[in-house]
Backbone and ligand atoms as CSV (ligand in chain L), in Angstrom:
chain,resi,resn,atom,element,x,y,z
A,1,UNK,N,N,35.620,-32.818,-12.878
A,1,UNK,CA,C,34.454,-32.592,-12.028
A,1,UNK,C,C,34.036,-33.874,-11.317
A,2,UNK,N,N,33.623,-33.182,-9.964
A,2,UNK,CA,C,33.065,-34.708,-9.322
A,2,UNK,C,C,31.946,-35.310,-9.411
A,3,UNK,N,N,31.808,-36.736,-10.188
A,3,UNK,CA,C,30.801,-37.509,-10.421
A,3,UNK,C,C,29.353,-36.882,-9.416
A,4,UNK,N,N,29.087,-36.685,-8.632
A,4,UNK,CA,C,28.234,-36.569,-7.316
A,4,UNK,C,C,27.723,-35.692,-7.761
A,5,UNK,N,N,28.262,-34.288,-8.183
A,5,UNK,CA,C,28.125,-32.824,-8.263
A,5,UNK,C,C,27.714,-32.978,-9.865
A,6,UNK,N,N,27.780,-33.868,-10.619
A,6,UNK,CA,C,27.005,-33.916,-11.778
A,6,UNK,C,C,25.649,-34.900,-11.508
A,7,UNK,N,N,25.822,-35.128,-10.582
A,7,UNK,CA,C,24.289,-36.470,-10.147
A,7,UNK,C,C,23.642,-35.175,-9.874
A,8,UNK,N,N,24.144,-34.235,-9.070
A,8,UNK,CA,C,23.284,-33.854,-8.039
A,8,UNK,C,C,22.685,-32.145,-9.364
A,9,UNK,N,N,23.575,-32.100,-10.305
A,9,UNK,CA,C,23.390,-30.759,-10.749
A,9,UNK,C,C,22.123,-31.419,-11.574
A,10,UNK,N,N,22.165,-32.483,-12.335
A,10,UNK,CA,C,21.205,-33.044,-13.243
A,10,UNK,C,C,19.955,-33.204,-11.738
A,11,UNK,N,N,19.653,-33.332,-10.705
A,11,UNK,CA,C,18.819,-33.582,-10.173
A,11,UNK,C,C,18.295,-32.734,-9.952
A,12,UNK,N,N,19.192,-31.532,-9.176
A,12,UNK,CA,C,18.350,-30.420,-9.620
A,12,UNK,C,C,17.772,-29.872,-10.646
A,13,UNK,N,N,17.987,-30.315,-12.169
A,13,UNK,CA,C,17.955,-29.798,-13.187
A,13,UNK,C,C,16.667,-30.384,-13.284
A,14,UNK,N,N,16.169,-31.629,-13.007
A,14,UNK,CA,C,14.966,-32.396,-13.011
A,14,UNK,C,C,13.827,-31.517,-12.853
A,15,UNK,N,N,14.441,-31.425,-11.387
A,15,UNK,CA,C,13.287,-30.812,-10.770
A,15,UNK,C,C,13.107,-29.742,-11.251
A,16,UNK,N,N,13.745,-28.683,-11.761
A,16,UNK,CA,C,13.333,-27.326,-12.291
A,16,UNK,C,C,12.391,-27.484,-13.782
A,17,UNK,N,N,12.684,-28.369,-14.269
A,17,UNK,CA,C,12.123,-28.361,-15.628
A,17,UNK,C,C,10.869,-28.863,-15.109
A,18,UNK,N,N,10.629,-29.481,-13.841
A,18,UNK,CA,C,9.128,-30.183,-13.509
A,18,UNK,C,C,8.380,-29.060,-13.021
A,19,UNK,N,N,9.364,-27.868,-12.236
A,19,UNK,CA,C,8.373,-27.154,-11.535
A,19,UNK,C,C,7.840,-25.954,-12.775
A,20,UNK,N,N,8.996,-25.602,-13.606
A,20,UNK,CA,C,8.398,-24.266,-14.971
A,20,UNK,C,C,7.494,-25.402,-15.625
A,21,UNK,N,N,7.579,-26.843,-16.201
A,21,UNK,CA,C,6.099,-27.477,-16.759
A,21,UNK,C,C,4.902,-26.964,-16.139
A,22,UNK,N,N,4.937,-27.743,-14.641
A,22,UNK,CA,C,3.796,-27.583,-13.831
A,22,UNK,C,C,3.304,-26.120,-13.731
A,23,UNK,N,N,4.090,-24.938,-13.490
A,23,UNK,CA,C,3.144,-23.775,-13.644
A,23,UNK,C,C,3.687,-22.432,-14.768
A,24,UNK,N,N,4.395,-22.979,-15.944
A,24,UNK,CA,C,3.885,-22.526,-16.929
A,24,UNK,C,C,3.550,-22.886,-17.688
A,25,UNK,N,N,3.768,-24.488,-17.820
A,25,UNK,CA,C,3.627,-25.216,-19.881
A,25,UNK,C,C,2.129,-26.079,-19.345
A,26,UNK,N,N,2.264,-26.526,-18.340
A,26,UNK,CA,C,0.652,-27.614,-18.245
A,26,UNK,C,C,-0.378,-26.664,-19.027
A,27,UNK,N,N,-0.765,-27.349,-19.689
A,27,UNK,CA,C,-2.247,-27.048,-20.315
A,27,UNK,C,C,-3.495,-25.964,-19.168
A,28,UNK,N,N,-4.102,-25.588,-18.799
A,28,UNK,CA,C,-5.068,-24.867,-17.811
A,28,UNK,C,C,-5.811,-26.074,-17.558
A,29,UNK,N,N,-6.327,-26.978,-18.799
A,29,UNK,CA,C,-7.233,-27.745,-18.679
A,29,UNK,C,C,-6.793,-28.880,-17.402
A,30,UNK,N,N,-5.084,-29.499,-17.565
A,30,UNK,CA,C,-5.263,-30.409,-17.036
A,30,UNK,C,C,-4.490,-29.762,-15.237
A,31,UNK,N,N,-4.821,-28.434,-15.352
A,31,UNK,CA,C,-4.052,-28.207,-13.887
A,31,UNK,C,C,-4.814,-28.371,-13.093
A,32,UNK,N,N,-4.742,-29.391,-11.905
A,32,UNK,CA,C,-5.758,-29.267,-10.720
A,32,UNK,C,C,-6.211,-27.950,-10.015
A,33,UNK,N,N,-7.907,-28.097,-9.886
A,33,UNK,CA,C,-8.174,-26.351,-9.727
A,33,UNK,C,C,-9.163,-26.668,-8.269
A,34,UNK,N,N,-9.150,-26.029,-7.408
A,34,UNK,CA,C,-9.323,-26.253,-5.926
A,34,UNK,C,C,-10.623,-25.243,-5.987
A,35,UNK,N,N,-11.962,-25.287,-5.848
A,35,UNK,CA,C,-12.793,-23.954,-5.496
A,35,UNK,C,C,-13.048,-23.512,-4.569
A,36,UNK,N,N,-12.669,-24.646,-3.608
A,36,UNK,CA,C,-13.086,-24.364,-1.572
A,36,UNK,C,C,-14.426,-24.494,-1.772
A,37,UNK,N,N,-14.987,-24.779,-2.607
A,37,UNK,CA,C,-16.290,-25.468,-2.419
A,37,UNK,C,C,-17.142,-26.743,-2.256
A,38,UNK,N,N,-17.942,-26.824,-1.199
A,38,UNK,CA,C,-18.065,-28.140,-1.289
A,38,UNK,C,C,-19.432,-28.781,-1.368
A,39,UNK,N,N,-19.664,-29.612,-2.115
A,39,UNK,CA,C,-21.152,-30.636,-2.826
A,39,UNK,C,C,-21.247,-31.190,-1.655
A,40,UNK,N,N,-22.398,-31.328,-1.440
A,40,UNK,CA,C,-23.270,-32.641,-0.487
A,40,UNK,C,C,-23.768,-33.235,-1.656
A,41,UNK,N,N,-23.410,-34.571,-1.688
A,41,UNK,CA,C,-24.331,-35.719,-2.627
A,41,UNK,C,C,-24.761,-36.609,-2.104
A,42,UNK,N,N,-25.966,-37.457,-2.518
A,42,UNK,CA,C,-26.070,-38.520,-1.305
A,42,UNK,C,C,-26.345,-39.854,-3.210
A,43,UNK,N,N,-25.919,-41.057,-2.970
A,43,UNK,CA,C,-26.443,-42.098,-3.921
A,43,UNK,C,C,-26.482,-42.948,-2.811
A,44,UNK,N,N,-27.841,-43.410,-3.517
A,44,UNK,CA,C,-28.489,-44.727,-2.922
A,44,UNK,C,C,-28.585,-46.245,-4.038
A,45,UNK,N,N,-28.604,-46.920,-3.198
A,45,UNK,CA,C,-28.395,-48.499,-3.928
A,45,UNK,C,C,-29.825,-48.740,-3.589
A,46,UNK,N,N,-30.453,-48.970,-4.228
A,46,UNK,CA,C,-31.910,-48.823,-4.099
A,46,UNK,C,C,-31.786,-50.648,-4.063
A,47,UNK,N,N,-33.175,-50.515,-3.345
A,47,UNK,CA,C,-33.258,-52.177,-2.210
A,47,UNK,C,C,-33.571,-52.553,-3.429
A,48,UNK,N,N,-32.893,-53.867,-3.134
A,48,UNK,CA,C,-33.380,-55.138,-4.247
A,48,UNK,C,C,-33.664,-54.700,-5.784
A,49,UNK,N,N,-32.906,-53.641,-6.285
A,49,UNK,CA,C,-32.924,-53.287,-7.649
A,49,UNK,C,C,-31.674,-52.736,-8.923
A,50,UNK,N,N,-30.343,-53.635,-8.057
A,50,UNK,CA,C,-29.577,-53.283,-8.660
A,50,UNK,C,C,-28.797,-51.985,-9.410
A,51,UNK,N,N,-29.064,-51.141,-8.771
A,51,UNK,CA,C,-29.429,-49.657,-9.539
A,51,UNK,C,C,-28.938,-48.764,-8.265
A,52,UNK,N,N,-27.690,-47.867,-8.508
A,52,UNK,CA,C,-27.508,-46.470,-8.333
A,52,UNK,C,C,-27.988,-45.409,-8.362
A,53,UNK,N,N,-28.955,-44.566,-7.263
A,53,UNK,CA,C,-29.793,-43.597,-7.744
A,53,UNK,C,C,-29.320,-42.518,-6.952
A,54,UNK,N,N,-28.639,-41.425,-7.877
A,54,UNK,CA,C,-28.820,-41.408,-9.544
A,54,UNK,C,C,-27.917,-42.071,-9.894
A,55,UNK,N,N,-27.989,-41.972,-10.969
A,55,UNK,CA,C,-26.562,-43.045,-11.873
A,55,UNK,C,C,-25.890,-41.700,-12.879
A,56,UNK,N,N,-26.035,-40.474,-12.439
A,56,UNK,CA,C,-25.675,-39.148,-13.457
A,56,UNK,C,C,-25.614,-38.158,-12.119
A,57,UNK,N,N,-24.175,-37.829,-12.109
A,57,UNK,CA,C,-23.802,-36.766,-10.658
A,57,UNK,C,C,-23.146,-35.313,-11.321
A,58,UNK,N,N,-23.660,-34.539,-11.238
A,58,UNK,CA,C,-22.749,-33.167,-11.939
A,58,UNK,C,C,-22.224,-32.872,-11.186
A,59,UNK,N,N,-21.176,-32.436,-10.712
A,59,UNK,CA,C,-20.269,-31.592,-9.695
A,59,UNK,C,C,-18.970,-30.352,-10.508
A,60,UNK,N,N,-19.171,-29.188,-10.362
A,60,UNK,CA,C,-17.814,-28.451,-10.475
A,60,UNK,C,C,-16.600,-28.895,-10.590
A,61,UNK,N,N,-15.964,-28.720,-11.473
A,61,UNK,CA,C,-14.326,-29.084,-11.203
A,61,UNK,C,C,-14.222,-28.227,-9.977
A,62,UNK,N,N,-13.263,-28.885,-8.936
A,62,UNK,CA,C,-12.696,-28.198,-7.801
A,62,UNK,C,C,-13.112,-28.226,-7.029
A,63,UNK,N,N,-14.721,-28.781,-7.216
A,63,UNK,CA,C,-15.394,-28.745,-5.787
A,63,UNK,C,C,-15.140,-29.915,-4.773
A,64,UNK,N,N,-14.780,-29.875,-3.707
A,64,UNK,CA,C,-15.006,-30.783,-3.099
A,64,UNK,C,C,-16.106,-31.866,-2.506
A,65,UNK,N,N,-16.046,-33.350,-2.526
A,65,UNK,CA,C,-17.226,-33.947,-2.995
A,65,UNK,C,C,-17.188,-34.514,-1.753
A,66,UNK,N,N,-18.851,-34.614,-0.696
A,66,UNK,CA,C,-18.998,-35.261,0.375
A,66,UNK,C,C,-19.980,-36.118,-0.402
A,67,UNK,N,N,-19.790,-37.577,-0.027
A,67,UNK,CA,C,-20.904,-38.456,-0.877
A,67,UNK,C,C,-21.051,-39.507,0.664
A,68,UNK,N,N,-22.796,-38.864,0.281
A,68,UNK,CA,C,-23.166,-40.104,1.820
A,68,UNK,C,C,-23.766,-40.959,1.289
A,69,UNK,N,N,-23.454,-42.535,0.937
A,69,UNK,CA,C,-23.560,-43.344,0.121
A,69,UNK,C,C,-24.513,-44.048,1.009
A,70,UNK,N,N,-25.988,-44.647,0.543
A,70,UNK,CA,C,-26.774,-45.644,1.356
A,70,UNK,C,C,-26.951,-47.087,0.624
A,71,UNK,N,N,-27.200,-47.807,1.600
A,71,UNK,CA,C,-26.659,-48.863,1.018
A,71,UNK,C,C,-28.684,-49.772,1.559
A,72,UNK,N,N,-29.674,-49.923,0.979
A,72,UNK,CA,C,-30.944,-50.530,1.017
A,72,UNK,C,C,-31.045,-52.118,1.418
A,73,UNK,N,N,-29.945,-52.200,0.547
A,73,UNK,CA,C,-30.117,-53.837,0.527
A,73,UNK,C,C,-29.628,-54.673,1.822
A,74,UNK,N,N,-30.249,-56.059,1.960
A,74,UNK,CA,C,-29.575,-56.946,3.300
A,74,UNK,C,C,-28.838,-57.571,3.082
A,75,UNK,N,N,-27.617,-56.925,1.266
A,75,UNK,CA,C,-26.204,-57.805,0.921
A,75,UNK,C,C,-25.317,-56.829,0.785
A,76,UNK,N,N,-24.020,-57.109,1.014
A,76,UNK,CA,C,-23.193,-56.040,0.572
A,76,UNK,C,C,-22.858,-55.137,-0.806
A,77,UNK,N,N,-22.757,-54.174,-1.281
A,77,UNK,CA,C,-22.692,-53.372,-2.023
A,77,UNK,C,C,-20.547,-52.763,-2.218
A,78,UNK,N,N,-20.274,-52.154,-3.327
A,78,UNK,CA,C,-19.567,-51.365,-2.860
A,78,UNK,C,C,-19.429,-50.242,-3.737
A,79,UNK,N,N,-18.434,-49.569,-3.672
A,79,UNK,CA,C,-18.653,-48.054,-4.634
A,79,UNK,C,C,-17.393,-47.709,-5.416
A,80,UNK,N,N,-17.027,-47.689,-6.233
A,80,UNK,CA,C,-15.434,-47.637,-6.761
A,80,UNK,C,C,-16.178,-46.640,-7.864
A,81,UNK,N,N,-14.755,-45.621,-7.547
A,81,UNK,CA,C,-14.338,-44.385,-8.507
A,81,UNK,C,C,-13.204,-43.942,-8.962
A,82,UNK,N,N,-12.661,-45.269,-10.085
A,82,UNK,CA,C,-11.241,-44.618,-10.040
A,82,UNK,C,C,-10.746,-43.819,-10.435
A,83,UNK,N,N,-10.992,-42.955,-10.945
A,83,UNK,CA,C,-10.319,-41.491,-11.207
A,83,UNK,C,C,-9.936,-41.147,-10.145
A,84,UNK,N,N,-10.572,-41.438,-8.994
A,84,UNK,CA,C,-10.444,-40.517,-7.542
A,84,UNK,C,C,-9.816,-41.344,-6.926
A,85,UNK,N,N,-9.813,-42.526,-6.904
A,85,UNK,CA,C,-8.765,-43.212,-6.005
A,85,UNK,C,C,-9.735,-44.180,-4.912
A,86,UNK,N,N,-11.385,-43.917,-5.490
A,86,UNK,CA,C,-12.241,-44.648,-4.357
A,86,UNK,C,C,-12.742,-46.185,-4.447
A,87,UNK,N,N,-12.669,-46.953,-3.786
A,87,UNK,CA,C,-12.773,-48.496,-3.442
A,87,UNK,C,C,-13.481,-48.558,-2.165
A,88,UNK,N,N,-14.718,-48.475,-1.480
A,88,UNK,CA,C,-15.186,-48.590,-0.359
A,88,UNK,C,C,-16.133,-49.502,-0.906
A,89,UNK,N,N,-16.072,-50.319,0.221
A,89,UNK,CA,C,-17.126,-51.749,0.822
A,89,UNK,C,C,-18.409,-51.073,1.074
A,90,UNK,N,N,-19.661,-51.301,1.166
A,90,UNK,CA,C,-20.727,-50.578,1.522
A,90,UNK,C,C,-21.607,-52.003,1.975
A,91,UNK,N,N,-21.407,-51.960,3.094
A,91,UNK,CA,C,-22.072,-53.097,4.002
A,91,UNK,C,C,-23.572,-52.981,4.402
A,92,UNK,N,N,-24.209,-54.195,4.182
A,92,UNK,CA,C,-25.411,-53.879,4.105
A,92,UNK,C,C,-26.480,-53.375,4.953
A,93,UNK,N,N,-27.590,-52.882,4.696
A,93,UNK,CA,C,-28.417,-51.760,5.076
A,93,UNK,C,C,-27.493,-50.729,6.016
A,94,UNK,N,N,-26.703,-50.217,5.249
A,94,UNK,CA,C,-25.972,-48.894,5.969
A,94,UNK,C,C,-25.582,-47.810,5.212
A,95,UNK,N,N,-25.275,-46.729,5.462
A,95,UNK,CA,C,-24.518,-45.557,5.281
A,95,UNK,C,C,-23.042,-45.158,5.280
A,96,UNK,N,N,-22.558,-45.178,4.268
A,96,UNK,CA,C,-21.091,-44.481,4.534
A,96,UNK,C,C,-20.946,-43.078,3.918
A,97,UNK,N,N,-19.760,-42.944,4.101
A,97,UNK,CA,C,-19.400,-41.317,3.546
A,97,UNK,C,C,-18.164,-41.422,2.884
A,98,UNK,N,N,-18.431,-41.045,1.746
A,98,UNK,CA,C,-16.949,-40.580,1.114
A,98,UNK,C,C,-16.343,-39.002,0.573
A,99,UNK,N,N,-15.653,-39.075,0.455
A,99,UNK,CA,C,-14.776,-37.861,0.136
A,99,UNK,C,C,-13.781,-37.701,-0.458
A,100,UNK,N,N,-13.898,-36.434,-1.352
A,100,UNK,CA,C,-12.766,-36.291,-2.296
A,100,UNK,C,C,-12.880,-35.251,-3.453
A,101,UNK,N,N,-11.796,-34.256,-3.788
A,101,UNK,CA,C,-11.923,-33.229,-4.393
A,101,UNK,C,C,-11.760,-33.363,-5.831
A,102,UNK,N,N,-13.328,-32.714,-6.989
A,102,UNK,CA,C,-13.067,-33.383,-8.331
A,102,UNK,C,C,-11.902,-32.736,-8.946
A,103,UNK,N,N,-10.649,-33.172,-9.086
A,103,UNK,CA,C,-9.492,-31.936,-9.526
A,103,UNK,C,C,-9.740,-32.193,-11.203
A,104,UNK,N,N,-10.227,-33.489,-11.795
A,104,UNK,CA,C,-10.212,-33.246,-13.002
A,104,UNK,C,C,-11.276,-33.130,-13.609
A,105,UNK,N,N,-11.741,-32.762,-14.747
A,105,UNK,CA,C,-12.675,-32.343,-15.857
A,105,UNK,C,C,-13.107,-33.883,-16.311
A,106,UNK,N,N,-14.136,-33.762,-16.678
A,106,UNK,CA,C,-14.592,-35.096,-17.663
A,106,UNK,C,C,-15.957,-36.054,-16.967
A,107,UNK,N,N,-15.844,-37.254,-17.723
A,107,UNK,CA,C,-17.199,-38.089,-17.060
A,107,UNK,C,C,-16.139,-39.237,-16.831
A,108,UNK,N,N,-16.530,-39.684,-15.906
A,108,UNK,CA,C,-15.954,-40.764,-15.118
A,108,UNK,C,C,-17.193,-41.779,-14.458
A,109,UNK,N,N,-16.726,-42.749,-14.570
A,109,UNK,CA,C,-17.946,-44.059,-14.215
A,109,UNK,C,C,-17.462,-44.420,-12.697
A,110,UNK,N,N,-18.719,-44.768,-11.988
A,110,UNK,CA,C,-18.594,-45.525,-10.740
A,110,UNK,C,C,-19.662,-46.179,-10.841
A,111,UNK,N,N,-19.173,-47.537,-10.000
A,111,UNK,CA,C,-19.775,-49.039,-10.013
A,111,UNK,C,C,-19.730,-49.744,-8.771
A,112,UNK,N,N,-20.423,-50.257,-8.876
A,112,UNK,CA,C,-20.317,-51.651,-7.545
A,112,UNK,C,C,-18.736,-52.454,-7.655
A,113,UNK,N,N,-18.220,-52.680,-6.441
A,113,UNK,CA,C,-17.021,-53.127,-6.559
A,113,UNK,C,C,-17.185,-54.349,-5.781
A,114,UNK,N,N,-18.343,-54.367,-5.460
A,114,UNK,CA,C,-18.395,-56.016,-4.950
A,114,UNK,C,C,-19.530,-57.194,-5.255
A,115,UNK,N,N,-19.379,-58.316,-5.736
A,115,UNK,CA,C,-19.745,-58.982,-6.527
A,115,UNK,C,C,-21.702,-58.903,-5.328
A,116,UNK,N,N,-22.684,-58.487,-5.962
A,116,UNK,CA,C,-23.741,-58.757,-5.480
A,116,UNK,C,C,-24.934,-59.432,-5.473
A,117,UNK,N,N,-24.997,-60.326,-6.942
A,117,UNK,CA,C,-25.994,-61.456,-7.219
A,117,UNK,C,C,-26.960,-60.351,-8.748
A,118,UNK,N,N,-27.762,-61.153,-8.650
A,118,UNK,CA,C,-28.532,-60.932,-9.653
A,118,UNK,C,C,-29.748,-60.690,-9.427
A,119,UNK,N,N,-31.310,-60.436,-9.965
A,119,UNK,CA,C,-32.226,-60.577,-9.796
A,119,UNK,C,C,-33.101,-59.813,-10.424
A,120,UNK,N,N,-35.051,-60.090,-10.525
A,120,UNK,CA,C,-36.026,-59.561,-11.720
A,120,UNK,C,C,-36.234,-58.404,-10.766
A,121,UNK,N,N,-36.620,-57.234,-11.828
A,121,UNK,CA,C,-36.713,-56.000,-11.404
A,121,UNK,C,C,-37.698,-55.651,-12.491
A,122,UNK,N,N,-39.246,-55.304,-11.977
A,122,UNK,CA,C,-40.464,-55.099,-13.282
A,122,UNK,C,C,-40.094,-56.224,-14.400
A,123,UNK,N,N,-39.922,-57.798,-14.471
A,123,UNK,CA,C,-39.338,-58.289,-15.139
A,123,UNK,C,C,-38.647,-58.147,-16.358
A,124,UNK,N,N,-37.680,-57.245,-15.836
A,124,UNK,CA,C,-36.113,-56.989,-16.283
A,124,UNK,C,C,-35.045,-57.495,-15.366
A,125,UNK,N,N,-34.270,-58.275,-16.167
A,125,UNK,CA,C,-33.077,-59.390,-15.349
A,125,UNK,C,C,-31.742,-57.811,-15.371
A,126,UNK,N,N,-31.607,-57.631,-13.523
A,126,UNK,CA,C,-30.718,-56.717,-13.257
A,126,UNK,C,C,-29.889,-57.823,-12.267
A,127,UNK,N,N,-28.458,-56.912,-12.080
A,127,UNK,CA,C,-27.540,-57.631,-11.374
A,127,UNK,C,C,-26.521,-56.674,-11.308
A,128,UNK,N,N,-25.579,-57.274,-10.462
A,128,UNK,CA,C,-24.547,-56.396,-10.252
A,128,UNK,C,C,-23.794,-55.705,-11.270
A,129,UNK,N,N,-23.378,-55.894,-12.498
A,129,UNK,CA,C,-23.185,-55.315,-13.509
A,129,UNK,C,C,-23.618,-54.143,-13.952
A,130,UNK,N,N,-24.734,-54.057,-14.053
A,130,UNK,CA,C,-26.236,-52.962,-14.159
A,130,UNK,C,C,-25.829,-51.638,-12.982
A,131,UNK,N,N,-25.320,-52.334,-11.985
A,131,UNK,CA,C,-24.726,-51.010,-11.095
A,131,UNK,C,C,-23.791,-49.525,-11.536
A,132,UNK,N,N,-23.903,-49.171,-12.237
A,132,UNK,CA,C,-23.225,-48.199,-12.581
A,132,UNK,C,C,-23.285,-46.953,-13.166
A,133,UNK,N,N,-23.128,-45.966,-12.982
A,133,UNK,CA,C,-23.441,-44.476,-13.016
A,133,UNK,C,C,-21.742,-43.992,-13.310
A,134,UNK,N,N,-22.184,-42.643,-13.453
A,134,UNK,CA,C,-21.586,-41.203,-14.203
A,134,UNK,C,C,-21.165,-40.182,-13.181
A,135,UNK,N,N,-19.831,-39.876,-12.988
A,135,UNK,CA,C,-20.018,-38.442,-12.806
A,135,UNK,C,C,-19.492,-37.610,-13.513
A,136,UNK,N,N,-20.157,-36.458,-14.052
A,136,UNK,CA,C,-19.623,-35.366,-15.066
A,136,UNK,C,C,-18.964,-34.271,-13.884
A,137,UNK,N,N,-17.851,-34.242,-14.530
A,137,UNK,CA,C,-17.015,-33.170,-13.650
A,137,UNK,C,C,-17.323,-31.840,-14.494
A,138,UNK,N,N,-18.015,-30.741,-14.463
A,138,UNK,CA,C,-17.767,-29.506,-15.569
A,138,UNK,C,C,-16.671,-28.221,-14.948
A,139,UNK,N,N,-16.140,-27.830,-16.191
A,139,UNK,CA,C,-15.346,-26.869,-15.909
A,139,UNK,C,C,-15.700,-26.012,-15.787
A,140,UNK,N,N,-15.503,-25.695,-14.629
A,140,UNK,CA,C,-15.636,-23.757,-13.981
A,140,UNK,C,C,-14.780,-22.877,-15.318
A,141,UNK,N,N,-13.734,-23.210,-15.857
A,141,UNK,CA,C,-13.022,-22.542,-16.588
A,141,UNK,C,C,-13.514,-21.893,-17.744
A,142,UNK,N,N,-13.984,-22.988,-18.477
A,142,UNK,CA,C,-14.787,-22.554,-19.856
A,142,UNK,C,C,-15.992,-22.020,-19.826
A,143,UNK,N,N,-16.832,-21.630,-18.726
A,143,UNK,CA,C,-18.209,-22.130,-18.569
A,143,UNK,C,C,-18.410,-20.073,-18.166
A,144,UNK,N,N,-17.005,-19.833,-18.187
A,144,UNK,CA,C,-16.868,-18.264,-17.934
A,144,UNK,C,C,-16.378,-17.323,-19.174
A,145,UNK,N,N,-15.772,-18.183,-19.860
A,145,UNK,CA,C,-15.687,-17.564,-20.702
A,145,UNK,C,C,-16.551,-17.677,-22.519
L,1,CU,CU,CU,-22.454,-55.308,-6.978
């Protein structure tokens, strides 16, 4: 037999065992689930207080997430979500928008991704660190049955 035609039979063979995983053996839990629905969220970086408001976001698994992010302060900010793949700059006193569909289940943290100083807040010492919030993804799945 020709070397090639065994590359190529095992390659196909790859791929078949990836596609019966993906839609019969994956778990339900971890299959990405799409609802065609979509959240308006808005978080704000509240002026001169170090702080994400809210710092706790519920969204649907599946839903798709519009986040119009404001940014208070006259320093730069930024917003990182890595589960989702997000890293945006949030330049100061402005508005951006992000986007992106929650495909997985769980709580996931987002934070400031750019270094922003420190400072007293009701004298409590906040700073860029202190930036950080939650989003709970819940499952449509379980939540039905
Ligand atoms: Cu920061």
């Amino acid at each position: 037999m020709n070397k090639y035609f065994i590359l190529l039979a095992l390659g196909i063979l790859i791929i078949a065992v990836g596609i019966v995983y993906r839609l019969f053996l994956l778990p339900q839990k971890s299959q990405p689930v799409v609802t065609g629905k979509t959240r308006e969220i808005t978080i704000i970086a509240k002026k001169d207080e170090w702080r994400f408001e809210p710092e706790i976001i519920d969204v649907n698994r599946g839903d798709k997430v519009l986040a119009t992010i404001v940014n208070e302060d006259d320093y730069d900010h930024g917003i990182a979500l890595d589960a989702f793949g997000i890293s945006q700059r949030m330049p100061a006193n402005s508005t951006i928008k992000v986007e992106f569909t929650a495909t997985q289940e769980g709580e996931f943290p987002f934070y400031c991704s750019v270094p922003c100083g420190e400072g007293e807040v009701d004298g409590h010492k906040r700073s860029h660190f202190d930036m950080v919030g939650k989003l709970h993804v819940r499952s449509i799945i379980s939540e039905t049955r």
